[in-house]
C-alpha positions as CSV (number, residue, x, y, z in Angstrom):
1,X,-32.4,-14.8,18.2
2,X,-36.2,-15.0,18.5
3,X,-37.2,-11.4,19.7
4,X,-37.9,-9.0,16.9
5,X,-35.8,-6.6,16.3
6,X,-35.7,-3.3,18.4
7,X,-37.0,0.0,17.0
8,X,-34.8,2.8,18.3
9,X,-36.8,5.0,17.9
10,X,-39.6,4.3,15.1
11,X,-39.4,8.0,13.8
12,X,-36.6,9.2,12.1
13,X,-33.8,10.8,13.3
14,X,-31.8,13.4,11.6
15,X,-28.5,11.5,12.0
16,X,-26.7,8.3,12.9
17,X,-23.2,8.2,12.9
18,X,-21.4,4.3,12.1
19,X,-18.2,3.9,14.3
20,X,-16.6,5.8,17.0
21,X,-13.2,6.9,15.8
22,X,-11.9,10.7,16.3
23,X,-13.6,11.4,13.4
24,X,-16.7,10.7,14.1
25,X,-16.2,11.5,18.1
26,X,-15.2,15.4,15.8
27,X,-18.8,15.0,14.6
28,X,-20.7,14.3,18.0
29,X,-18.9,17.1,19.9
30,X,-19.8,19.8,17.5
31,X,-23.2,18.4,17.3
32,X,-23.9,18.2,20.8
33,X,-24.9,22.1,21.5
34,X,-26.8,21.8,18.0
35,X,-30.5,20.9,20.2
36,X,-32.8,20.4,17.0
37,X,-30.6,17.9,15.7
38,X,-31.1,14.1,17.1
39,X,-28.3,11.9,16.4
40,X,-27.1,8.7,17.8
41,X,-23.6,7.5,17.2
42,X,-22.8,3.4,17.0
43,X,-19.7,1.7,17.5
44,X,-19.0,-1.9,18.2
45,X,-16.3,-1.7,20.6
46,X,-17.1,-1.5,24.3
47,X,-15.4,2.0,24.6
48,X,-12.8,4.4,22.9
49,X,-9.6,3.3,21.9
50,X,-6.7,4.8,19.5
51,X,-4.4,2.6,18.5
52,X,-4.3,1.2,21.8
53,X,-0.7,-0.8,20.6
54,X,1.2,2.2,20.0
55,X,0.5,4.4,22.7
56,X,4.2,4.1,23.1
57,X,5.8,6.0,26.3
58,X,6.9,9.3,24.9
59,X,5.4,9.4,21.1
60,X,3.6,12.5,20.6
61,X,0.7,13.2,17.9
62,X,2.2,14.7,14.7
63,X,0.0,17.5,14.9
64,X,-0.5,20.6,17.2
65,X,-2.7,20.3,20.4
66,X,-5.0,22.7,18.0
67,X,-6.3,19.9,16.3
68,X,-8.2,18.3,18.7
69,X,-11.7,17.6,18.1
70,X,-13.1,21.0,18.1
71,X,-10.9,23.9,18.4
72,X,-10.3,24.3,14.7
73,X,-14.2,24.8,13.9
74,X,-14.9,26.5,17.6
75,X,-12.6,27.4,19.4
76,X,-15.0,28.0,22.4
77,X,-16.6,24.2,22.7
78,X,-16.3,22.9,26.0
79,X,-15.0,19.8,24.4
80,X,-11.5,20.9,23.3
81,X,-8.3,19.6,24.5
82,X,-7.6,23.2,26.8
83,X,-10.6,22.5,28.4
84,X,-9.8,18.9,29.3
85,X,-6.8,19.9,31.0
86,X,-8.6,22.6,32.9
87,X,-10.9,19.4,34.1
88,X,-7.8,17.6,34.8
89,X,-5.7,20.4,36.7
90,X,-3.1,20.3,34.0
91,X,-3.4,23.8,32.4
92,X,-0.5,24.9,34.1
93,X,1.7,22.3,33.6
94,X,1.3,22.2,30.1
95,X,1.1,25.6,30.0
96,X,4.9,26.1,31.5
97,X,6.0,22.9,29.5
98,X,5.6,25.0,26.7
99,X,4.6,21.7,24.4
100,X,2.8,22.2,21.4
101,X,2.4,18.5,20.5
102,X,0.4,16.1,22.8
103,X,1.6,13.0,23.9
104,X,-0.1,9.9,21.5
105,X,-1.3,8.7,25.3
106,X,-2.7,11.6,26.4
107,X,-4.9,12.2,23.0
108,X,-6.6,9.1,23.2
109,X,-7.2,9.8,27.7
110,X,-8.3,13.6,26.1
111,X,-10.9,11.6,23.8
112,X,-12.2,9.0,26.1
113,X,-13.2,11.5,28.3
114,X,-15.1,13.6,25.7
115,X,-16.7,10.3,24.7
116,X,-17.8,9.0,28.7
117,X,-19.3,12.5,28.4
118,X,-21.0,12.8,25.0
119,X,-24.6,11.8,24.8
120,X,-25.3,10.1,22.1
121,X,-22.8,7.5,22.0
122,X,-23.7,3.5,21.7
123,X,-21.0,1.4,21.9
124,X,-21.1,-2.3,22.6
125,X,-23.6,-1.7,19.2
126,X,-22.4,-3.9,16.0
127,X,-24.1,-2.5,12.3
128,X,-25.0,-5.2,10.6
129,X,-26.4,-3.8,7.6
130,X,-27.6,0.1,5.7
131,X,-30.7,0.3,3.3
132,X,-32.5,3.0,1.8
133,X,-36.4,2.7,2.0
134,X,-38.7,4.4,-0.6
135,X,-41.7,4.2,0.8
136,X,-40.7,6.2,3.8
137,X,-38.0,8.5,2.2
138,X,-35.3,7.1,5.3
139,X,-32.4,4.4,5.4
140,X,-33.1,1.7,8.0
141,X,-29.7,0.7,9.8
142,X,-30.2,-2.5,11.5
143,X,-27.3,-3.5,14.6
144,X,-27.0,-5.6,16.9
145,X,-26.0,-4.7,20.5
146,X,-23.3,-6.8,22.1
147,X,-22.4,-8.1,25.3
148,X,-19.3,-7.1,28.1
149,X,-17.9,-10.3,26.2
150,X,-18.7,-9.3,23.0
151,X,-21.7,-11.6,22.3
152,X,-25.2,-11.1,20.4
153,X,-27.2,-9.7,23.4
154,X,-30.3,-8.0,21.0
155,X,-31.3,-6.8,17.3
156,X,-32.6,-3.3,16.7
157,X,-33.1,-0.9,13.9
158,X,-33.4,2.3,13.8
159,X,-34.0,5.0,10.7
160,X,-32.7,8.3,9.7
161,X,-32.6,10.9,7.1
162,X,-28.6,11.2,7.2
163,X,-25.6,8.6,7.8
164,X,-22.3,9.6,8.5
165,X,-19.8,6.6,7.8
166,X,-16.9,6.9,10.1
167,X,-15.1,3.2,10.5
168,X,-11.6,4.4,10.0
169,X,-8.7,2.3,8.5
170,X,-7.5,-1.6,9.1
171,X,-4.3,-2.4,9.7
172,X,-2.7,-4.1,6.1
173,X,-0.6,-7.3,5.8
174,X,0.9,-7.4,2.6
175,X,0.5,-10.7,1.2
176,X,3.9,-12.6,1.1
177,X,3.5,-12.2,5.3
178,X,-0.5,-12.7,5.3
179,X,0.1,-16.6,6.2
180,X,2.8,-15.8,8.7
181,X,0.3,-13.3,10.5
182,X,-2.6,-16.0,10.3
183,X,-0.6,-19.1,11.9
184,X,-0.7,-19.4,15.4
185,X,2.8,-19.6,17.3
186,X,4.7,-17.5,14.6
187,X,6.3,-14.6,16.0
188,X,5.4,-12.2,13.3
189,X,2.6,-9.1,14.6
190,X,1.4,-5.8,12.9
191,X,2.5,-2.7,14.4
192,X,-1.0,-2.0,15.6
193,X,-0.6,-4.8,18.3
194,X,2.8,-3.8,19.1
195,X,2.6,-2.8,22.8
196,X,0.8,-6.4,23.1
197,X,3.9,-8.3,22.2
198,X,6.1,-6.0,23.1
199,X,7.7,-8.0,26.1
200,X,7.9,-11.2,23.9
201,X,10.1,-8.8,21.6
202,X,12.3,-7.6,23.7
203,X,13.1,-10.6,24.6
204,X,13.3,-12.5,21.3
205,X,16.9,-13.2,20.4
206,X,16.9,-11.3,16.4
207,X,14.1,-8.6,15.9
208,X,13.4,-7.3,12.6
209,X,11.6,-4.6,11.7
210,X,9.4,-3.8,8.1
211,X,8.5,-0.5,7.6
212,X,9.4,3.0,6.7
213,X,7.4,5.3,8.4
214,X,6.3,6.7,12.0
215,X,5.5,3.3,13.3
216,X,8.2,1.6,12.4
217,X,10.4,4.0,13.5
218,X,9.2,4.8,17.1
219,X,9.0,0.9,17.4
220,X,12.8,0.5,16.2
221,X,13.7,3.1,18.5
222,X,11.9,1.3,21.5
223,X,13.4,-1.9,21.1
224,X,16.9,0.2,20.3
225,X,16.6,1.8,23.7
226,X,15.8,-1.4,25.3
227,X,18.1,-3.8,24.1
228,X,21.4,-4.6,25.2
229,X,24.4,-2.2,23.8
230,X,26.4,-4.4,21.4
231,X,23.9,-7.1,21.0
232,X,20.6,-5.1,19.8
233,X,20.7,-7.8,17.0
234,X,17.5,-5.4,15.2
235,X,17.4,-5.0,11.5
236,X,15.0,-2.3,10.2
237,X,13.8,-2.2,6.4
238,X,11.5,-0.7,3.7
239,X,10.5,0.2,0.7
240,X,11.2,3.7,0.7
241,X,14.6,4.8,-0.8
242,X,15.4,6.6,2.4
243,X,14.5,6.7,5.7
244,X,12.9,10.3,4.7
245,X,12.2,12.8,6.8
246,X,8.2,14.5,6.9
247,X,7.4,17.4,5.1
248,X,7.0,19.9,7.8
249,X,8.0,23.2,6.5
250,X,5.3,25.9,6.9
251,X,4.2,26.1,3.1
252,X,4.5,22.1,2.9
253,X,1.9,21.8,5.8
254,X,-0.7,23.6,3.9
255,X,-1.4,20.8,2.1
256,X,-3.8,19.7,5.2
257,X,-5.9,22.8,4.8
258,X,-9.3,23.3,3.1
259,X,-7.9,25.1,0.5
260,X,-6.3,22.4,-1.1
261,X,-8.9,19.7,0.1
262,X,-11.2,21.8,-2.3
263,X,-8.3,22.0,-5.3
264,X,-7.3,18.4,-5.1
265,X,-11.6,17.6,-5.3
266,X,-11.3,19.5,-8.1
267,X,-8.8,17.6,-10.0
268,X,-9.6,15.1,-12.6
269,X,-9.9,11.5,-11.4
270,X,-6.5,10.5,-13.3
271,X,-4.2,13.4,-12.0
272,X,-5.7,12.7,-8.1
273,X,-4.3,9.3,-8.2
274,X,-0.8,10.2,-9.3
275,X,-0.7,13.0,-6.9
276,X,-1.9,10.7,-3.6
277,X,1.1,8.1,-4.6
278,X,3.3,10.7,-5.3
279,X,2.6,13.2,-2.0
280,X,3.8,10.0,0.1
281,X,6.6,12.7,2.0
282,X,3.9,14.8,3.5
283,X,1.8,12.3,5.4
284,X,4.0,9.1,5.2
285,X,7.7,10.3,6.4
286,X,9.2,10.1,9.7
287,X,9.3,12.7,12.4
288,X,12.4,14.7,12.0
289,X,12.4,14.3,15.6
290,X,12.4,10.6,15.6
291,X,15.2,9.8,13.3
292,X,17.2,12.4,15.6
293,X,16.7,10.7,18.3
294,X,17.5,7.1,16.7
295,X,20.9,8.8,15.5
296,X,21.5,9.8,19.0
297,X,20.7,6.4,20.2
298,X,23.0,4.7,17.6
299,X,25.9,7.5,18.2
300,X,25.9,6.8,22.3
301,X,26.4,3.0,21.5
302,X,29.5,3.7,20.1
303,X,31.3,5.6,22.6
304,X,32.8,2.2,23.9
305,X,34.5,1.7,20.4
306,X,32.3,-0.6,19.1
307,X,28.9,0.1,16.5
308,X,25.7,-1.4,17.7
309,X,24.4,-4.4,16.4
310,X,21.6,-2.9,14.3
311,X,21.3,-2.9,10.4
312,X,18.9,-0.2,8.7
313,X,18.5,-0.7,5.1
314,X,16.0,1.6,3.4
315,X,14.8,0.4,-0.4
316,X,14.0,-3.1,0.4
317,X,11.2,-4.7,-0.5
318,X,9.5,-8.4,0.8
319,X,9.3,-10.9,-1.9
320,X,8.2,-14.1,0.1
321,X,8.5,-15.2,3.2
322,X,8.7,-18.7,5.2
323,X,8.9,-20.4,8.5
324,X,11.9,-22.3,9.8
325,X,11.5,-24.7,12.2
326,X,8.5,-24.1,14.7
327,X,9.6,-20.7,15.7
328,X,11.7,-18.5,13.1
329,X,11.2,-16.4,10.1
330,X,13.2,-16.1,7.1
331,X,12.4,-13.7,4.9
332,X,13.0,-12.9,1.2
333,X,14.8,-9.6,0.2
334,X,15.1,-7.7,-3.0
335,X,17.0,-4.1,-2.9
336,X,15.0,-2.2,-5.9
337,X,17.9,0.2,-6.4
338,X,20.4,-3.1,-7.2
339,X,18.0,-5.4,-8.3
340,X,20.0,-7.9,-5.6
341,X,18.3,-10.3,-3.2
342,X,19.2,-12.5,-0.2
343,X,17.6,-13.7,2.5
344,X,16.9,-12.6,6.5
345,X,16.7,-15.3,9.3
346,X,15.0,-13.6,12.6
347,X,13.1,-14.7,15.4
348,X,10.2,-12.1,15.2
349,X,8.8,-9.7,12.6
350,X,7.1,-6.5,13.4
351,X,5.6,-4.9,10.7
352,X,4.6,-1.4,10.6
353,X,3.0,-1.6,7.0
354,X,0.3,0.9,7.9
355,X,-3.5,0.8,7.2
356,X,-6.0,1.2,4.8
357,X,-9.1,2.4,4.6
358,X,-11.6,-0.1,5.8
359,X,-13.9,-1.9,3.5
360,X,-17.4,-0.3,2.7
361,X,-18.7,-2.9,0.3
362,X,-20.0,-5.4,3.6
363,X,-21.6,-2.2,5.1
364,X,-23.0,-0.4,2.3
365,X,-24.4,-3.4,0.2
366,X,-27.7,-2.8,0.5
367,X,-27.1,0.9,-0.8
368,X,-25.2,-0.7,-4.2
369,X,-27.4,0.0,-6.2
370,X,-27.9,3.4,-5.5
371,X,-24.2,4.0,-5.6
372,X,-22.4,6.1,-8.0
373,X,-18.5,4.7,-8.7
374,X,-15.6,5.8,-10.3
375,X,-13.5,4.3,-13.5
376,X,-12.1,2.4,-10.8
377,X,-15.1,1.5,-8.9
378,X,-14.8,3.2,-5.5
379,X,-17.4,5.5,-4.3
380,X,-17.8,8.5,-6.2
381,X,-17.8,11.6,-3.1
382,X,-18.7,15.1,-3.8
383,X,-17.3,18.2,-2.6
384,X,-19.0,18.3,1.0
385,X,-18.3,14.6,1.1
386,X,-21.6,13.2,0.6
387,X,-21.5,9.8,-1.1
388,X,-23.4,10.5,-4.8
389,X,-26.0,8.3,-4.7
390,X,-29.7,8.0,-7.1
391,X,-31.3,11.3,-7.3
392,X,-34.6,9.1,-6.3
393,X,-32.7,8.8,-2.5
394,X,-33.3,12.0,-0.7
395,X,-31.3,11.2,2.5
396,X,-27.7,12.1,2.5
397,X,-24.7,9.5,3.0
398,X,-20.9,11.3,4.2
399,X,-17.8,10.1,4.7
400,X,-15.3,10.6,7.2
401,X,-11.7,9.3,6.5
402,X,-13.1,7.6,3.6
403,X,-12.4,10.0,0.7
404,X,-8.7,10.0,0.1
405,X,-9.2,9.4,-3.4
406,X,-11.4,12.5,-4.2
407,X,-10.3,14.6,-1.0
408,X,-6.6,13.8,-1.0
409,X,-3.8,13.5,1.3
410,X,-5.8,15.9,4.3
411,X,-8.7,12.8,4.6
412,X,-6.8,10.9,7.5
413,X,-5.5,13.8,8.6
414,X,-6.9,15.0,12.5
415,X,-6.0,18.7,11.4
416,X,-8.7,18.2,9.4
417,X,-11.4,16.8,11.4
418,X,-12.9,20.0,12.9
419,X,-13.2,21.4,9.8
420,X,-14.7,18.2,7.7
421,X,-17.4,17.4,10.9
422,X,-18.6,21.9,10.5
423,X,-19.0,21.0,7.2
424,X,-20.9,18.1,7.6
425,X,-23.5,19.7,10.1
426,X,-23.7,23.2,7.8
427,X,-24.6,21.0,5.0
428,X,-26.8,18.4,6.9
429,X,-29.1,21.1,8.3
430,X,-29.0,23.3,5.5
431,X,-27.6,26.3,8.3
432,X,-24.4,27.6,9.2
433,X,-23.4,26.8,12.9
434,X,-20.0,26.9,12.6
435,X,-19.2,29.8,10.1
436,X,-16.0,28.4,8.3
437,X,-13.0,30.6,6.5
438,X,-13.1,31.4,2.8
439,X,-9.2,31.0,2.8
440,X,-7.1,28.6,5.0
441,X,-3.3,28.9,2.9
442,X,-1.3,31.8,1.6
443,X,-0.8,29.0,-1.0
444,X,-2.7,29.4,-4.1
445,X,-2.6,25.9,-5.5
446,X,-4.3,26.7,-8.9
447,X,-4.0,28.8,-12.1
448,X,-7.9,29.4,-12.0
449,X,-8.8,28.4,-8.5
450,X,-12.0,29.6,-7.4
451,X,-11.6,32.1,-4.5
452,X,-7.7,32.2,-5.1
453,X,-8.0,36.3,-4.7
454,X,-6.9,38.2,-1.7
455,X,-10.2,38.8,0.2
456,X,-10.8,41.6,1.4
457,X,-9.9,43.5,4.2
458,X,-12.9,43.4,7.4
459,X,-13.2,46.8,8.0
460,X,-13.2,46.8,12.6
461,X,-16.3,48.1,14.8
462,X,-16.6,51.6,14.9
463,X,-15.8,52.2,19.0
464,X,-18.3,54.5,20.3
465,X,-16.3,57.7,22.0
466,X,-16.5,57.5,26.0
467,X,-18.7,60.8,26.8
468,X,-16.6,63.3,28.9
């Protein structure tokens, strides 16, 4: 392109936000009533989407309709999800439904029309690249703003005094089915583009299935319910040793509260690690409602005599994987328990391996060397998850959905998001807006955990007496 860049605008604003994900969509809607503050929010996709491939007829978010974007931090904002029903004339539906869990669809139609409504919001707009400037005590963020089709259409730049990273997770391949994924005309897909495919599975004569977890099971059950009884021909694996359940007691939930974000922060570096692998149960299991229902699905397949034609095999892992022929799959199998192996002919793969956080290093080299890592070289994140940087930058960097290694097992967690964005904005204009708890859990997760004690009591308003 010859046209120089685009100066949006040439002073400073107080905040732009990179990528337009709930978390980030959290931020914008709590910062909306906040009139001092001018931020701008980029993403490069033409609009809001949430896992677009498995807004799967009848899967519901895991969490309460309370954790929407807002409610947590204000209950009052005129962007929570009660108010989008109100819009919508579906108060009272929902109301008599008595549901306390939104359907997966209707969370991403709730936060598209938050974000057709938010000012503030570029999408279509691609960052290309973060720096810090000394001279004028801002970061520069240069993008480019893209075509319907996706195309470089214009440069720009703009600067600010704060960046909040919000790009969310990728979906991960793990690498004995990386060059299955890549090569064109093999039926193997991630679960992300599931609802893509999903007509080409159906159809496809052997289905398997790789993956322990939500996705893979709502996606076994689909293709259960819509195969065939007697010739489902599905096989679903993974690595887990059991098709487990999710922690969902009461006291196991209060994992995802700020109580024990600010515990687990507090950890040393060594003991976080162990305790994200081995806290895999409370954000990683299935739906007790979800294996249920695959049961029941199973059971009513049998009531003709026969068992359905479906093999589920927890504590399996994927050694390799190869192509046979132009058009089938065989993979490699080892059960950890035995230590055997075999192999798995199938026509397609799905696999609902899950995501991981997305790369910064692309986005945030030219901030490198201001960075402060950890012994293992990630982004060292402080308690109101602002990237430590060089004391000589004086702008702040967060992170949203970033942090699990110094936050824990509540940093994908949309429970959380109201919360995290109310303590972005109270620490990015040095006020309080959104007054937050002391104490989120009856849970005291520490020996010597500041602000473990009971607080105490709030003493009500004195009523005035009525004069006679």
């Amino acid at each position: 392109m010859t046209t120089p860049p685009r100066h949006e605008p040439e002073s400073p604003r107080d905040m732009v936000g990179i990528g337009i994900g709930p978390c980030n969509l959290s931020l914008a809607a709590l910062a909306h009533p906040l009139a001092e503050l001018d931020a701008v929010f980029y993403e490069q996709r033409p609009g809001f989407a949430w896992h677009p491939g498995l807004l799967i007829e009848g899967a519901t978010v895991q969490v309460p309709f309370l954790a929407d974007l807002v409610t947590l931090a204000d209950p009052t904002s005129p962007w929570s999800f009660l108010n989008y029903l109100r819009t919508r004339e579906r108060l009272f539906p929902f109301y008599f439904g008595e549901r306390f869990h939104m359907q997966r669809a209707e969370y991403d139609d709730y936060c598209r029309w938050v974000s057709r409504h938010l000012p503030g919001l570029r999408f279509g707009h691609q960052v290309d690249a973060v720096r810090w400037n000394p001279e004028r005590d801002v970061f520069e963020v240069d993008f480019t703003q893209l075509d319907a089709d996706g195309e470089a259409e214009a440069l720009g730049r703009t600067y600010t005094r704060n960046i909040v990273l919000g790009v969310g997770t990728v979906p991960y391949v793990p690498d004995p089915l990386k060059p299955l994924v890549e090569a064109p005309g093999v039926p193997v897909v991630h679960a992300a583009d599931y609802l893509d495919h999903r007509a080409a599975l159906l159809a496809a004569g052997h289905v398997t299935v790789v993956g322990s977890g939500q996705s893979g099971a709502e996606i076994f059950l689909d293709l259960l319910r819509h195969r065939p009884a007697g010739r489902e021909r599905l096989h679903w694996i993974g690595r887990t040793e059991a098709f487990a359940p999710m922690e969902y007691s009461k006291l196991g939930l209060e994992h995802f509260t700020p109580d024990h974000t600010r515990y687990f922060h507090a950890l040393a570096e060594p003991v976080r690690d162990r305790l994200v692998a081995a806290q895999w149960q409370l954000h990683k299991g299935v739906d007790a409602g979800t294996l249920a229902a695959i049961h029941d699905e199973l059971y009513r397949r049998t009531l003709d005599g026969g068992w359905p034609d479906a093999v589920l095999t927890p504590g399996v892992r994927v050694r390799t994987a190869g192509r046979i022929a132009a058009t089938r799959v065989e993979l490699h199998l080892e059960h950890v328990q035995q230590g055997s192996r075999s192999r798995l002919a199938t026509d397609a793969v799905v696999l609902a391996t899950g995501y991981r956080e997305r790369p910064l290093d692309h986005i945030l080299a030219g901030l490198d060397p201001y960075l402060r890592r950890d012994s293992s070289e990630r982004p060292r994140i402080d308690e109101e998850f602002r990237f430590v940087l060089d004391p000589s930058v004086t702008g702040s960097l967060y992170a949203q959905n970033a942090e699990l290694h110094t936050h824990g097992v509540g940093a994908p967690d949309l429970g959380l998001a109201a919360w995290r964005s109310a303590s972005i904005l109270n620490s990015l204009t040095g006020k309080e807006p959104y007054p937050l708890p002391a104490r989120t859990a009856f849970t005291t997760f520490g020996l010597d955990e500041p602000g473990s004690r009971v607080p105490t009591a709030r003493e009500g308003k004195r009523l005035t007496p009525l004069a006679d």
